[in-house]
SELOVO-102468 format. One record per atom (N, C-alpha, C): x, y, z. Coordinates in steps of 0.1 Angstrom, whole numbers, plus 5000, padded with zeros to 4 digits. Layout:
<pts>
XYZ;...
</pts>
This chain:
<pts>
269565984193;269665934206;271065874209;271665884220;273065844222;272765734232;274165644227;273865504232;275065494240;274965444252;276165404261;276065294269;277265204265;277365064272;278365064283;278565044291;278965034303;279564924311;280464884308;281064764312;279964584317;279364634296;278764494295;279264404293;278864294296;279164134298;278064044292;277963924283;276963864281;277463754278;276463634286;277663504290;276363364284;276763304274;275663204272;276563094275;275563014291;276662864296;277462934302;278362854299;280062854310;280762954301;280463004286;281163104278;280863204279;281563324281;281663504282;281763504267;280563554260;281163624248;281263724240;281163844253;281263974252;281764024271;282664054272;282964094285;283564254287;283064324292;283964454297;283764554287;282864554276;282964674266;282064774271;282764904271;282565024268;282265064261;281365154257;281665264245;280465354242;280465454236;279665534233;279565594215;278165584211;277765624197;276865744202;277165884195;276065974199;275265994185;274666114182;273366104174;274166184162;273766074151;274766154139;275966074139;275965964144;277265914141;277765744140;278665704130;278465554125;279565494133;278765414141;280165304150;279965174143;281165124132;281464984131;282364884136;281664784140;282164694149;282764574139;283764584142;284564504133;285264374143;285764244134;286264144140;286363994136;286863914136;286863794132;285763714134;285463634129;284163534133;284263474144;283063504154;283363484169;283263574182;283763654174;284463794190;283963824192;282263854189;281163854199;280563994190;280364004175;279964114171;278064114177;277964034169;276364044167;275964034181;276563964191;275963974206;275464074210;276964194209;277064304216;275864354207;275664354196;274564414188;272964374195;272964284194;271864234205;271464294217;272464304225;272764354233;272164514236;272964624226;272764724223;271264764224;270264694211;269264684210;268264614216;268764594235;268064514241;267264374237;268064344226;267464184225;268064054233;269064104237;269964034250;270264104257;269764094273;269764184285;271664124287;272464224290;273664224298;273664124311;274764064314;274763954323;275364034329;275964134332;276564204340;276664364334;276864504340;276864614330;275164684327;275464784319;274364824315;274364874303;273764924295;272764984282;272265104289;272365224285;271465344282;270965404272;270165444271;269865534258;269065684263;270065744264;269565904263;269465894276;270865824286;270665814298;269965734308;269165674300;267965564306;268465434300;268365394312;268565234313;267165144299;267765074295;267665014283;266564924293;266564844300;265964774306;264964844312;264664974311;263765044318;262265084311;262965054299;262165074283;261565004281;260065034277;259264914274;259364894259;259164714255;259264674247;258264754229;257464854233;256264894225;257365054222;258165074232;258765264231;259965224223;260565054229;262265054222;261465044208;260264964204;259664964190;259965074178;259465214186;259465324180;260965394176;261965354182;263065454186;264465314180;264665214183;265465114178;265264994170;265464994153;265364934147;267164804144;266664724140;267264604140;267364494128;268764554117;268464474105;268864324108;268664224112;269864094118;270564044103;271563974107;272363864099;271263774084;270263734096;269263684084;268163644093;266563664082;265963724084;265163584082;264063484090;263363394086;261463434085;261063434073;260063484072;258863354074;258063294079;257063154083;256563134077;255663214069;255063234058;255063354046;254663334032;255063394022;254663564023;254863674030;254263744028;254663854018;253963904014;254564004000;255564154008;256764183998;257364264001;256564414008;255464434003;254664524010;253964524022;253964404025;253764354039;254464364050;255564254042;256664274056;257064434058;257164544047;257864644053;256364734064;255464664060;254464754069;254364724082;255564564083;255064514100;255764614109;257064714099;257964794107;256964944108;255564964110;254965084113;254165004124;254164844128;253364834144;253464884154;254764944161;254765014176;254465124169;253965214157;253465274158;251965324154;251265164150;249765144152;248865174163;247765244162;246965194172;246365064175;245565064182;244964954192;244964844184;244264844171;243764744163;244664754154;246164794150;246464794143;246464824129;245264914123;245164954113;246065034106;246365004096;247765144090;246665254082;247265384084;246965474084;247565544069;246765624065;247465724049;248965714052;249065804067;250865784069;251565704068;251265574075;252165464079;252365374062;251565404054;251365344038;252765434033;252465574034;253365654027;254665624035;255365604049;256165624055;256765434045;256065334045;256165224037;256765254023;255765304018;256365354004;257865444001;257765544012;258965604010;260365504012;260065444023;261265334026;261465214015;260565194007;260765113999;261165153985;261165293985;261665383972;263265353977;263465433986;264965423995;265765333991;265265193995;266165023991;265764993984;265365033973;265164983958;264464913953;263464853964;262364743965;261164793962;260464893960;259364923953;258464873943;259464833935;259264783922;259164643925;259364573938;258964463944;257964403955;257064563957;256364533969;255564463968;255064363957;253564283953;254664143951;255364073954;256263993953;256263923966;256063793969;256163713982;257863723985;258263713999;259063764002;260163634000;259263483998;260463404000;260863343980;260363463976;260863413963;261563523957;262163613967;263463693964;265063643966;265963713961;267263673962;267263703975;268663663976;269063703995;269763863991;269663913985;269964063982;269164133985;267864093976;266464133976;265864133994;265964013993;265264014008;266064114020;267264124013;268164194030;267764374026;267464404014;267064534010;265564534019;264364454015;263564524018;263564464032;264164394045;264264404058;265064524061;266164604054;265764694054;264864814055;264264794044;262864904039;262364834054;261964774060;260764744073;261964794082;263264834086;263164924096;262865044093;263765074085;263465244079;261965244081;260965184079;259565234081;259465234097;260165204106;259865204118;260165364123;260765464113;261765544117;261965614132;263165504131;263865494144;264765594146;265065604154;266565724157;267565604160;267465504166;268465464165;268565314154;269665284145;269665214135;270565114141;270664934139;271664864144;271764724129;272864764125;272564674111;273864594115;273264424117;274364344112;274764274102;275964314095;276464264082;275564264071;274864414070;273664404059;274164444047;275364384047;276064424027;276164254026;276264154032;276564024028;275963954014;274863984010;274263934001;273564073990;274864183993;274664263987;275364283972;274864303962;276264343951;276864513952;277464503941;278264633943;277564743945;276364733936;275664883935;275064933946;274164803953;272964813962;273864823974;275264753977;276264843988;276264893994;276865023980;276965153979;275665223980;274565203977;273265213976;272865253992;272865113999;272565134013;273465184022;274765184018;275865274029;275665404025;275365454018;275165564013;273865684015;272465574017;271865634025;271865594040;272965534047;272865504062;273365644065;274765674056;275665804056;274365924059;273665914046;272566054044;271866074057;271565944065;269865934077;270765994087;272165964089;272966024097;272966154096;273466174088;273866334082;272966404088;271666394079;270366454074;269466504092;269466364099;268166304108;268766294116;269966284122;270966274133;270566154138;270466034126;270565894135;271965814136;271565744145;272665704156;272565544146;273965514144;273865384138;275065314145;274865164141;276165084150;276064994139;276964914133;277464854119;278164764120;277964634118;278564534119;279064524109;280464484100;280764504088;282264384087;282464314079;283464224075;284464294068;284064364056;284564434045;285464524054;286664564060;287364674067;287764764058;287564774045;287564894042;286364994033;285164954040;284164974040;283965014053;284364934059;283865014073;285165114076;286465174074;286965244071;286665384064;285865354053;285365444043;284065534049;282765474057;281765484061;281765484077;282665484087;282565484097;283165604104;282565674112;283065724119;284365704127;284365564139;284865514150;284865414140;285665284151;285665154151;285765134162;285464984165;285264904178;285964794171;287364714175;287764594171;287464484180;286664384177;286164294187;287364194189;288064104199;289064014197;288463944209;288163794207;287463714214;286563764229;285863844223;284863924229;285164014239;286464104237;286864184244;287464284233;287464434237;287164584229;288764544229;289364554215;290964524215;291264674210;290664714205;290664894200;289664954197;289465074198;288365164192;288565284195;288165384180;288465524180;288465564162;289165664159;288965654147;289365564138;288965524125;289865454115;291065444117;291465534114;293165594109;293565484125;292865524135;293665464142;293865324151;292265264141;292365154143;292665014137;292465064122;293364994115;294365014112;295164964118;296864984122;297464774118;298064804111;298864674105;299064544120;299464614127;299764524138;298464484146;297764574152;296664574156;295764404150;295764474136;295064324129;295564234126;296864214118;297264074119;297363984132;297464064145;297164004157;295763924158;294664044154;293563994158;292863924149;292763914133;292663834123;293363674124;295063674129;295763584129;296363564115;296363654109;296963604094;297663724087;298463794079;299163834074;298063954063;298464074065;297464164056;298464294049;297764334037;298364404032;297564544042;298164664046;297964814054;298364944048;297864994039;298465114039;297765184032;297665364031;297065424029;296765434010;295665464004;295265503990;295965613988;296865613972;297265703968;296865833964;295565813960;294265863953;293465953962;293065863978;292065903983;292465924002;293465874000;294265904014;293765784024;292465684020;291565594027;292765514027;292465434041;293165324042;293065194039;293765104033;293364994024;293564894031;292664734032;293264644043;293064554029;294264454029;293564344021;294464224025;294064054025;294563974026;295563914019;296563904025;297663814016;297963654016;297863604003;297563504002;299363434008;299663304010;300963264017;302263294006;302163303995;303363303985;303863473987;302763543989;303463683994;303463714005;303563634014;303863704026;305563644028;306363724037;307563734038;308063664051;309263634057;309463574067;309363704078;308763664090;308763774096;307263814099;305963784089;304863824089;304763984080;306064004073;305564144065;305464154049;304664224045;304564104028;305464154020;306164094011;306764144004;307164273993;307364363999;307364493990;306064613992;305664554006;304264604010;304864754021;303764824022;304164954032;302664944041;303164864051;302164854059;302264954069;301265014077;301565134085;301465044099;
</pts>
Protein backbone atom coordinates (compact mmCIF):
# COMPACT_ATOMS: atom_id res chain seq x y z
CA UNK A 1 0.00 0.00 0.00
CA UNK A 2 1.52 3.49 -0.78
CA UNK A 3 1.54 6.06 1.71
CA UNK A 4 1.32 9.85 0.85
CA UNK A 5 1.60 12.78 3.15
CA UNK A 6 0.75 16.06 1.93
CA UNK A 7 1.72 19.07 3.42
CA UNK A 8 1.23 17.79 7.13
CA UNK A 9 1.46 19.88 10.04
CA UNK A 10 1.05 18.62 13.69
CA UNK A 11 1.03 21.28 16.44
CA UNK A 12 0.83 20.29 20.27
CA UNK A 13 0.07 23.97 22.23
CA UNK A 14 1.65 26.93 20.79
CA UNK A 15 4.60 24.29 19.22
CA UNK A 16 4.58 23.07 15.39
CA UNK A 17 6.41 19.93 15.60
CA UNK A 18 6.17 18.70 12.29
CA UNK A 19 5.21 21.39 9.65
CA UNK A 20 4.97 21.14 5.67
CA UNK A 21 6.32 17.48 5.03
CA UNK A 22 5.75 15.77 2.06
CA UNK A 23 6.52 12.59 0.87
CA UNK A 24 5.74 9.44 -0.46
CA UNK A 25 6.75 5.52 0.46
CA UNK A 26 5.27 3.02 -2.16
CA UNK A 27 4.82 -0.80 -1.69
CA UNK A 28 8.21 -2.55 -1.43
CA UNK A 29 10.00 0.10 -0.13
CA UNK A 30 12.12 1.34 3.16
CA UNK A 31 11.76 5.13 4.10
CA UNK A 32 14.03 6.12 7.11
CA UNK A 33 13.44 9.00 8.88
CA UNK A 34 16.41 10.23 10.28
CA UNK A 35 17.32 13.29 12.75
CA UNK A 36 18.39 14.73 15.98
CA UNK A 37 16.32 14.34 19.13
CA UNK A 38 13.42 16.54 18.62
CA UNK A 39 12.73 17.23 14.84
CA UNK A 40 9.66 15.63 15.13
CA UNK A 41 10.58 11.85 14.10
CA UNK A 42 8.13 9.78 15.92
CA UNK A 43 5.22 12.51 15.44
CA UNK A 44 5.31 12.29 11.83
CA UNK A 45 5.27 8.47 12.59
CA UNK A 46 2.24 8.87 14.48
CA UNK A 47 0.97 10.74 12.17
CA UNK A 48 1.58 8.39 9.23
CA UNK A 49 -0.20 5.64 11.17
CA UNK A 50 -3.14 7.79 12.09
CA UNK A 51 -2.41 7.83 15.65
CA UNK A 52 -2.19 11.63 15.42
CA UNK A 53 -4.69 13.24 13.03
CA UNK A 54 -2.68 16.23 11.06
CA UNK A 55 -3.43 19.75 12.25
CA UNK A 56 -3.29 20.85 8.89
CA UNK A 57 -2.53 18.46 5.53
CA UNK A 58 -3.44 15.08 4.84
CA UNK A 59 -2.45 11.21 4.99
CA UNK A 60 -3.54 8.76 2.30
CA UNK A 61 -3.18 5.34 1.90
CA UNK A 62 -3.82 3.88 -1.51
CA UNK A 63 -5.33 7.22 -2.17
CA UNK A 64 -7.81 7.31 0.66
CA UNK A 65 -7.77 9.67 3.13
CA UNK A 66 -6.39 8.14 6.39
CA UNK A 67 -9.06 9.78 8.30
CA UNK A 68 -11.59 8.08 6.19
CA UNK A 69 -10.42 4.64 7.63
CA UNK A 70 -11.95 3.09 10.21
CA UNK A 71 -10.09 2.30 13.19
CA UNK A 72 -10.96 -1.95 12.95
CA UNK A 73 -9.58 -1.70 8.68
CA UNK A 74 -6.30 0.69 9.63
CA UNK A 75 -6.08 -2.57 12.40
CA UNK A 76 -5.72 -4.99 9.51
CA UNK A 77 -3.43 -3.11 6.99
CA UNK A 78 -1.05 -0.72 9.53
CA UNK A 79 0.99 -2.00 12.22
CA UNK A 80 2.95 0.14 14.77
CA UNK A 81 6.20 -0.91 16.65
CA UNK A 82 6.56 2.44 19.13
CA UNK A 83 9.67 3.69 21.07
CA UNK A 84 8.47 1.73 24.09
CA UNK A 85 6.01 -0.49 24.80
CA UNK A 86 3.99 -0.37 28.49
CA UNK A 87 2.42 -3.59 29.24
CA UNK A 88 -0.44 -3.10 32.74
CA UNK A 89 -0.23 -6.32 33.52
CA UNK A 90 2.07 -9.52 33.27
CA UNK A 91 0.94 -11.12 30.14
CA UNK A 92 2.97 -14.00 28.67
CA UNK A 93 4.91 -13.47 25.42
CA UNK A 94 2.28 -15.62 23.61
CA UNK A 95 -0.28 -13.42 24.53
CA UNK A 96 0.72 -10.22 23.79
CA UNK A 97 1.78 -11.36 20.20
CA UNK A 98 -1.86 -12.76 19.77
CA UNK A 99 -3.38 -9.34 20.73
CA UNK A 100 -1.75 -8.44 17.05
CA UNK A 101 -4.54 -11.04 15.29
CA UNK A 102 -7.69 -8.82 17.02
CA UNK A 103 -8.83 -6.67 13.90
CA UNK A 104 -8.66 -9.76 12.64
CA UNK A 105 -11.04 -11.74 15.10
CA UNK A 106 -14.46 -12.28 14.89
CA UNK A 107 -17.18 -10.96 17.05
CA UNK A 108 -16.10 -12.73 20.25
CA UNK A 109 -12.77 -12.68 19.57
CA UNK A 110 -11.79 -16.23 19.60
CA UNK A 111 -8.40 -17.08 17.71
CA UNK A 112 -8.65 -19.52 15.28
CA UNK A 113 -5.98 -22.67 13.95
CA UNK A 114 -4.83 -19.62 11.77
CA UNK A 115 -4.42 -16.72 13.88
CA UNK A 116 -2.21 -19.38 16.54
CA UNK A 117 -0.19 -20.35 13.48
CA UNK A 118 0.06 -16.69 11.93
CA UNK A 119 1.44 -16.12 16.11
CA UNK A 120 3.75 -18.77 15.91
CA UNK A 121 5.20 -17.97 12.60
CA UNK A 122 5.93 -14.34 13.75
CA UNK A 123 7.41 -15.49 16.84
CA UNK A 124 9.81 -17.97 14.92
CA UNK A 125 10.70 -14.65 12.85
CA UNK A 126 11.96 -12.43 16.16
CA UNK A 127 13.43 -15.09 17.83
CA UNK A 128 10.92 -15.21 20.67
CA UNK A 129 9.48 -18.46 20.43
CA UNK A 130 11.53 -19.99 22.72
CA UNK A 131 9.91 -17.31 24.95
CA UNK A 132 6.27 -17.42 24.31
CA UNK A 133 5.30 -19.00 27.95
CA UNK A 134 7.37 -16.14 29.68
CA UNK A 135 5.46 -12.99 31.30
CA UNK A 136 6.24 -10.18 29.24
CA UNK A 137 7.60 -7.86 32.16
CA UNK A 138 10.31 -10.21 33.09
CA UNK A 139 12.11 -9.86 29.78
CA UNK A 140 15.09 -7.70 28.77
CA UNK A 141 14.26 -4.54 26.88
CA UNK A 142 15.66 -6.44 23.79
CA UNK A 143 13.43 -9.31 24.47
CA UNK A 144 10.49 -7.28 24.88
CA UNK A 145 11.06 -4.90 21.65
CA UNK A 146 11.54 -8.39 19.63
CA UNK A 147 8.40 -9.89 20.55
CA UNK A 148 6.29 -6.22 20.11
CA UNK A 149 7.58 -6.98 17.14
CA UNK A 150 6.30 -10.60 16.69
CA UNK A 151 2.59 -8.82 17.67
CA UNK A 152 2.79 -6.69 14.62
CA UNK A 153 4.01 -9.13 12.17
CA UNK A 154 0.96 -11.18 13.47
CA UNK A 155 -1.18 -8.38 12.49
CA UNK A 156 0.20 -8.84 8.88
CA UNK A 157 -0.03 -5.66 7.81
CA UNK A 158 1.04 -4.21 4.48
CA UNK A 159 2.01 -1.41 5.90
CA UNK A 160 4.96 -1.50 8.71
CA UNK A 161 5.90 1.77 10.85
CA UNK A 162 8.88 0.96 13.37
CA UNK A 163 10.21 3.59 15.63
CA UNK A 164 13.77 3.15 16.74
CA UNK A 165 13.19 -0.67 17.07
CA UNK A 166 17.13 -1.55 17.19
CA UNK A 167 17.50 0.64 20.49
CA UNK A 168 17.65 -2.07 22.96
CA UNK A 169 18.80 -4.34 20.29
CA UNK A 170 22.37 -6.19 20.28
CA UNK A 171 24.32 -6.80 17.32
CA UNK A 172 22.83 -10.07 16.18
CA UNK A 173 19.10 -9.46 16.81
CA UNK A 174 19.73 -5.91 14.57
CA UNK A 175 20.81 -7.50 11.87
CA UNK A 176 18.17 -10.16 12.68
CA UNK A 177 15.30 -7.74 12.40
CA UNK A 178 16.56 -5.35 9.63
CA UNK A 179 17.10 -8.15 7.75
CA UNK A 180 13.79 -9.64 7.81
CA UNK A 181 12.11 -5.94 7.40
CA UNK A 182 14.47 -6.01 4.10
CA UNK A 183 12.91 -9.75 3.23
CA UNK A 184 8.83 -8.61 4.08
CA UNK A 185 9.75 -5.85 1.62
CA UNK A 186 11.27 -7.70 -0.91
CA UNK A 187 9.26 -10.90 -0.66
CA UNK A 188 5.36 -9.18 0.26
CA UNK A 189 5.73 -5.73 -1.15
CA UNK A 190 5.42 -4.12 2.35
CA UNK A 191 5.62 -0.65 2.66
CA UNK A 192 7.86 0.31 5.72
CA UNK A 193 8.79 3.87 7.34
CA UNK A 194 11.86 3.57 9.97
CA UNK A 195 12.82 5.65 12.41
CA UNK A 196 16.51 5.01 13.00
CA UNK A 197 19.48 6.97 15.07
CA UNK A 198 22.27 4.64 13.74
CA UNK A 199 22.82 6.63 10.03
CA UNK A 200 24.60 4.09 8.77
CA UNK A 201 22.18 1.59 9.23
CA UNK A 202 19.74 3.46 7.93
CA UNK A 203 22.09 4.07 4.99
CA UNK A 204 22.68 0.40 4.56
CA UNK A 205 18.89 -0.69 4.80
CA UNK A 206 16.99 2.17 3.40
CA UNK A 207 15.83 2.89 0.44
CA UNK A 208 15.17 6.97 0.69
CA UNK A 209 15.86 9.15 3.58
CA UNK A 210 13.84 11.87 5.10
CA UNK A 211 16.25 14.22 7.27
CA UNK A 212 14.00 15.71 9.98
CA UNK A 213 15.65 19.40 11.24
CA UNK A 214 13.38 20.93 13.91
CA UNK A 215 10.41 19.48 12.34
CA UNK A 216 10.78 20.52 8.82
CA UNK A 217 11.92 17.81 5.69
CA UNK A 218 15.70 19.40 5.52
CA UNK A 219 16.41 16.51 2.73
CA UNK A 220 15.11 13.47 1.37
CA UNK A 221 15.91 11.12 -1.49
CA UNK A 222 18.44 8.51 -1.80
CA UNK A 223 21.26 7.83 0.74
CA UNK A 224 24.05 8.72 -1.35
CA UNK A 225 22.26 11.82 -1.42
CA UNK A 226 21.36 12.47 1.73
CA UNK A 227 24.02 11.94 3.72
CA UNK A 228 26.14 14.48 2.55
CA UNK A 229 28.88 15.97 5.17
CA UNK A 230 27.39 19.41 5.14
CA UNK A 231 23.88 18.50 5.11
CA UNK A 232 24.50 16.87 8.72
CA UNK A 233 26.89 18.66 10.61
CA UNK A 234 24.30 21.52 10.01
CA UNK A 235 21.58 19.45 11.26
CA UNK A 236 23.25 17.37 14.03
CA UNK A 237 25.26 20.66 15.10
CA UNK A 238 28.46 18.89 15.64
CA UNK A 239 31.35 17.81 13.56
CA UNK A 240 31.18 14.13 11.67
CA UNK A 241 33.46 11.93 10.05
CA UNK A 242 31.55 11.30 5.80
CA UNK A 243 32.88 9.27 3.51
CA UNK A 244 32.42 6.35 1.45
CA UNK A 245 33.57 2.30 2.60
CA UNK A 246 36.52 1.14 0.86
CA UNK A 247 35.22 -2.36 0.89
CA UNK A 248 31.57 -1.87 0.29
CA UNK A 249 31.17 1.63 -1.41
CA UNK A 250 28.41 2.25 1.77
CA UNK A 251 28.57 5.44 3.21
CA UNK A 252 30.12 5.82 6.67
CA UNK A 253 28.82 8.58 9.18
CA UNK A 254 30.56 8.67 12.49
CA UNK A 255 31.15 11.28 15.29
CA UNK A 256 34.07 13.13 16.05
CA UNK A 257 35.09 13.56 19.29
CA UNK A 258 36.65 17.59 19.85
CA UNK A 259 40.56 16.71 19.76
CA UNK A 260 39.95 15.58 16.06
CA UNK A 261 38.07 17.91 14.71
CA UNK A 262 40.04 20.83 12.94
CA UNK A 263 39.59 24.60 12.75
CA UNK A 264 37.06 25.23 10.33
CA UNK A 265 34.61 22.19 11.31
CA UNK A 266 36.63 19.60 9.05
CA UNK A 267 38.40 16.66 10.94
CA UNK A 268 41.61 16.11 10.61
CA UNK A 269 42.86 14.00 7.74
CA UNK A 270 39.26 13.04 7.07
CA UNK A 271 37.63 12.82 3.29
CA UNK A 272 34.31 13.98 4.00
CA UNK A 273 32.05 14.10 0.84
Amino acid sequence: MQIDARGIAVRYGSREAISNIDLRVAPGEILGIIGPNGSGKSTLVRALGGLRAPDRGEVLLDGRGLDTIGRRERGRVIALVPQETHVSFPLKVRDLVLLGRSPHTGAFGWESARDLDVARRAMERTDVLALADRPIDELSGGERQRAVLARALAQEPRVLLLDEPTTYLDLRHTVLLLDLVATLCAEEQLTVVLVLHDLNLAGMYCDRLALLSDGHLHSYGAPAEVLVYKDLCEVYGTDLYVAPNDVTGQIVVLPLPARLQAPGGRAKGSRQS
